[in-house]
Each structure stands twice: as structure tokens, then as C-alpha cells.
C-alpha positions as CSV (number, residue, x, y, z in Angstrom):
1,X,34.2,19.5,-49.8
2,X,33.1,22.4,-47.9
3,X,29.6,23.9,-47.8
4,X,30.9,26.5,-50.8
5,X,31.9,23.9,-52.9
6,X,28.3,21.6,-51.9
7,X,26.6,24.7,-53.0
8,X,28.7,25.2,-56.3
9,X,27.8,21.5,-56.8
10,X,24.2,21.9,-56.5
11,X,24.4,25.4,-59.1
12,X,26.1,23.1,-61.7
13,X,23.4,20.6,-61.4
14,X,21.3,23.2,-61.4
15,X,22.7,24.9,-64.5
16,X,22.8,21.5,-66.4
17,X,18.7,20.8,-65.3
18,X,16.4,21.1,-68.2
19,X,14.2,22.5,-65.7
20,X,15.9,24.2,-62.5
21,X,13.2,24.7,-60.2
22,X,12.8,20.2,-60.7
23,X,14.5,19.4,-57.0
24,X,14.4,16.0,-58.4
25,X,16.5,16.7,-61.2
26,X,19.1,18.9,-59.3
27,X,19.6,16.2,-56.8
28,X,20.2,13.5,-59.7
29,X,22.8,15.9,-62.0
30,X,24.5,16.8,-58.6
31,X,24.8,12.9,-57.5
32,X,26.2,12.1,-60.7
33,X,28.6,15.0,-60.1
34,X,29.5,14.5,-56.9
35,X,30.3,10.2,-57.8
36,X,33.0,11.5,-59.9
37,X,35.1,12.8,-56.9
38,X,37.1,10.9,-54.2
39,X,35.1,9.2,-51.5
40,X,36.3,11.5,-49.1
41,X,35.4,14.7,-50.8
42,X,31.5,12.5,-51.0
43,X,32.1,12.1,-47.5
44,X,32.8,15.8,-47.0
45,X,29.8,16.7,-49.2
46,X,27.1,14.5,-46.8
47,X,28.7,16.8,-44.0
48,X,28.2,19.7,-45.7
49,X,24.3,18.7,-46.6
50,X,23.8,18.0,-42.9
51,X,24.7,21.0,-41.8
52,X,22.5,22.9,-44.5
53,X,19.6,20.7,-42.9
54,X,20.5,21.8,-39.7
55,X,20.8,25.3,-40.3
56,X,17.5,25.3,-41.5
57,X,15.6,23.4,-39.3
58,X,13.6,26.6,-37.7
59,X,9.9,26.9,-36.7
60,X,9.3,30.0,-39.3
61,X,10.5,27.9,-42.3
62,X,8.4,24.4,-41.3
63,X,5.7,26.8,-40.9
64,X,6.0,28.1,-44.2
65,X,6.4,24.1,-45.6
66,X,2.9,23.9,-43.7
67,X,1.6,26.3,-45.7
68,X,3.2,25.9,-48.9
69,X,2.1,22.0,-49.1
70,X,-1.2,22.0,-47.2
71,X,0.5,20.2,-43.9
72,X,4.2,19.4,-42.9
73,X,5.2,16.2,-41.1
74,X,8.8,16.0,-39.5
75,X,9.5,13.8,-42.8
76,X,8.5,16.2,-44.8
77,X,10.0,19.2,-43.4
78,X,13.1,17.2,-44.4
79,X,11.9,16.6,-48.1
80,X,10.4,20.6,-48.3
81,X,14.3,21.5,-46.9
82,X,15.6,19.4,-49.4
83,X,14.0,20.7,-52.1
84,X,15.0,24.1,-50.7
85,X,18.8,23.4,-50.8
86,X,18.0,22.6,-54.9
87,X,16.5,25.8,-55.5
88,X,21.1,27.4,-55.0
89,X,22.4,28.9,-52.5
90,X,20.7,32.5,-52.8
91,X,17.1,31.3,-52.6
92,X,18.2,28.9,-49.4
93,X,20.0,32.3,-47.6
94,X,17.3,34.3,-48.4
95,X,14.3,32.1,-47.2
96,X,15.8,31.7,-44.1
97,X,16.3,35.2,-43.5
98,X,12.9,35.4,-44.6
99,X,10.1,32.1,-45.5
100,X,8.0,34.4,-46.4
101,X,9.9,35.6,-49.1
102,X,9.0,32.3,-50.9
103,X,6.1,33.5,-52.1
104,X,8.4,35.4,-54.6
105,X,9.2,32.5,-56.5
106,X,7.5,31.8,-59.5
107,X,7.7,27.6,-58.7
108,X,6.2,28.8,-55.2
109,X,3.3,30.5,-56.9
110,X,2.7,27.8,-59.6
111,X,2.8,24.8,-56.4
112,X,-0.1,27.6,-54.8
113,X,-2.2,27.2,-58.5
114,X,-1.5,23.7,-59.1
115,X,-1.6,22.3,-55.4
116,X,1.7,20.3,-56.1
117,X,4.0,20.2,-52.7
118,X,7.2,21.5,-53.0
119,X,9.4,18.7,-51.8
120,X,12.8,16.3,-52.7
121,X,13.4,13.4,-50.6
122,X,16.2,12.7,-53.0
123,X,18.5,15.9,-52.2
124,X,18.9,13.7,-48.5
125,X,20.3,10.9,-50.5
126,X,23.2,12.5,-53.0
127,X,26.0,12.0,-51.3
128,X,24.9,8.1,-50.0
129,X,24.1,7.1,-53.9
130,X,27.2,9.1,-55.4
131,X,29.0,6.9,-52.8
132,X,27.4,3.7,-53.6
133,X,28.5,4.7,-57.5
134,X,31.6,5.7,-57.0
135,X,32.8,2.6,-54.5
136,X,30.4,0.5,-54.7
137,X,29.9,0.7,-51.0
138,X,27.4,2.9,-48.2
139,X,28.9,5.8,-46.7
140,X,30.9,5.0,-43.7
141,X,28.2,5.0,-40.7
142,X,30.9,8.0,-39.3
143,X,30.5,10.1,-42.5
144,X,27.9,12.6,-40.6
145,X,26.0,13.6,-37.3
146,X,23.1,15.9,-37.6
147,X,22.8,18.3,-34.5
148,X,19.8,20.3,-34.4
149,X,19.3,23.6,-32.7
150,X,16.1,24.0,-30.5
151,X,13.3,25.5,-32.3
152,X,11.8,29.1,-31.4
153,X,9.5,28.9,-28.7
154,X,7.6,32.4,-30.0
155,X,6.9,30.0,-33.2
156,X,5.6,27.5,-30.7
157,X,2.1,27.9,-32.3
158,X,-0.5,25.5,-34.3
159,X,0.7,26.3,-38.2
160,X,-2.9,24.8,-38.9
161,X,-4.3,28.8,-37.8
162,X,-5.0,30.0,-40.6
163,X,-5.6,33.4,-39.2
164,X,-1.5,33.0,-37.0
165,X,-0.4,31.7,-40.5
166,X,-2.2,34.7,-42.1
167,X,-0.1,37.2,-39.4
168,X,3.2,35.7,-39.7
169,X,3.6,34.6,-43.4
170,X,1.2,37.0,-45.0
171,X,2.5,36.4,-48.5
172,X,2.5,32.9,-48.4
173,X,-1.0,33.0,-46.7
174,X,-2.2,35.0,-49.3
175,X,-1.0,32.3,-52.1
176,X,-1.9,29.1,-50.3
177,X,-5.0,29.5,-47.5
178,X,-8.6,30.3,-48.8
């Protein structure tokens, strides 16, 4: 499984979910998807993830997590990245051209009015549980490496500044800082 087919996974999953913009429910519909392939094609797809986490593990977008849920630990950059990979393919491209663009979203601006975080620890773990279903057995401690790229040293600033935060991510700002 190749990153186009992980991302035509997560669109069926996503096209199934009652409720689309639910990370939580993407991640289970494509786990339950993915257990029905061979355990190499699992194995394939927990590649595949990875590098989607890698890809987008940049300053601009963990600034934007900052914002978007009030604070951003590395574990939760993970879990905000994760939820990002459930919103498909064209949200994911287009946030990391742009973070700021997130305040386009409509599940963005409801997080902003509600003060829910936008995060899904669970998207890190469909490939390991569709494994464990499928075989009966963890993925093989081979099945991935995770390489990520230095972050920007121009975004090498406190994402706690409201007034940085305000510059680079005005949109955002405007939804989630008083």
C-alpha cells in the first residue's frame, strides 16, 4: 500500500463516517478496512502513515496545533497531525501549504466556539490494531522508521506570543486568541 492508496483508505472511511470531520471515527472505519487486506499491504500502510507524519512535522503547522487547541505538546502535535491525516488528502496538502488555511474549516471554527482540541491519537494506531485483527499478532518491530526533517529555524519562536501568533497565522489568531 502506497501513500495513494493510504489516502484512498482514509476517504472510504471517511465517506462511510456518520460524521467525517469525527478523526476518531475515520481512524476506526479505516482500521476495520485496512484488517481486511494482507499483512503486508498493513505493513505497507504503517509506512505510508509515517511518512505522512513526517511530512508534516513543520514549525508553521505545530504552531497552528498551538493555537487551534490552546497549547501543543510533542504528543500532541502527533494526535493534532493525526487528526489532520482524517480530515482526506486535500485538507492535509492544503494545510501544509498553508496552516493557516485551517481556519477555513467549519470543524476548525466550531473547535474555536466550543474550545474542543482538534486531535486523534487513534489515526497513529490503524495499521498496529488492523494487524493485531487481521493476524492476531503486533506489527513486525521492522514495519516502519520515522525520519524527521529539522524544523524551520525562522519558526524558531515562542507559539505562546499571541501578538507572533497574531502575525503569522492571522486567521487562526483571529478564531482562537482573545
Amino acid at each position: 500500500m502506497d501513500k495513494q492508496q493510504f489516502w484512498q483508505l482514509i476517504e472510504t472511511a471517511r465517506q462511510q463516517a456518520s460524521d467525517p470531520d469525527d478523526g476518531d471515527e475515520v481512524a476506526r472505519r479505516a482500521t476495520s478496512q485496512l484488517a481486511t487486506h494482507p499483512a503486508e499491504e498493513i505493513v505497507a500502510a504503517q509506512r505510508a502513515l509515517w511518512e505522512l507524519m513526517a511530512a508534516s512535522y513543520t514549525n508553521p503547522l505545530w504552531a497552528a496545533a498551538y493555537v487551534i487547541n490552546g497549547g501543543c505538546s510533542d504528543d500532541g502535535f502527533d494526535y493534532f497531525r493525526g487528526w489532520l491525516i482524517t480530515q482526506g488528502r486535500e485538507v492535509f496538502e492544503r494545510t501544509l501549504a498553508d496552516p493557516d488555511a485551517l481556519a477555513e474549516l467549519p470543524v476548525v471554527r466550531a473547535s474555536a466556539a466550543d474550545g474542543v482540541d482538534l486531535e486523534c491519537e487513534e489515526t497513529l494506531s490503524i495499521a498496529w490494531n488492523a494487524h493485531i485483527a487481521a493476524t492476531g499478532g503486533q506489527l513486525p518491530d521492522d514495519a516502519y522508521t520515522i525520519r524527521y526533517p529539522e524544523l524551520d529555524p525562522a519558526w524558531n519562536v515562542d507559539f505562546g506570543d499571541h501578538g507572533e501568533m497574531r502575525r503569522r497565522l492571522p486567521r487562526l489568531a483571529a478564531l482562537h486568541l482573545e
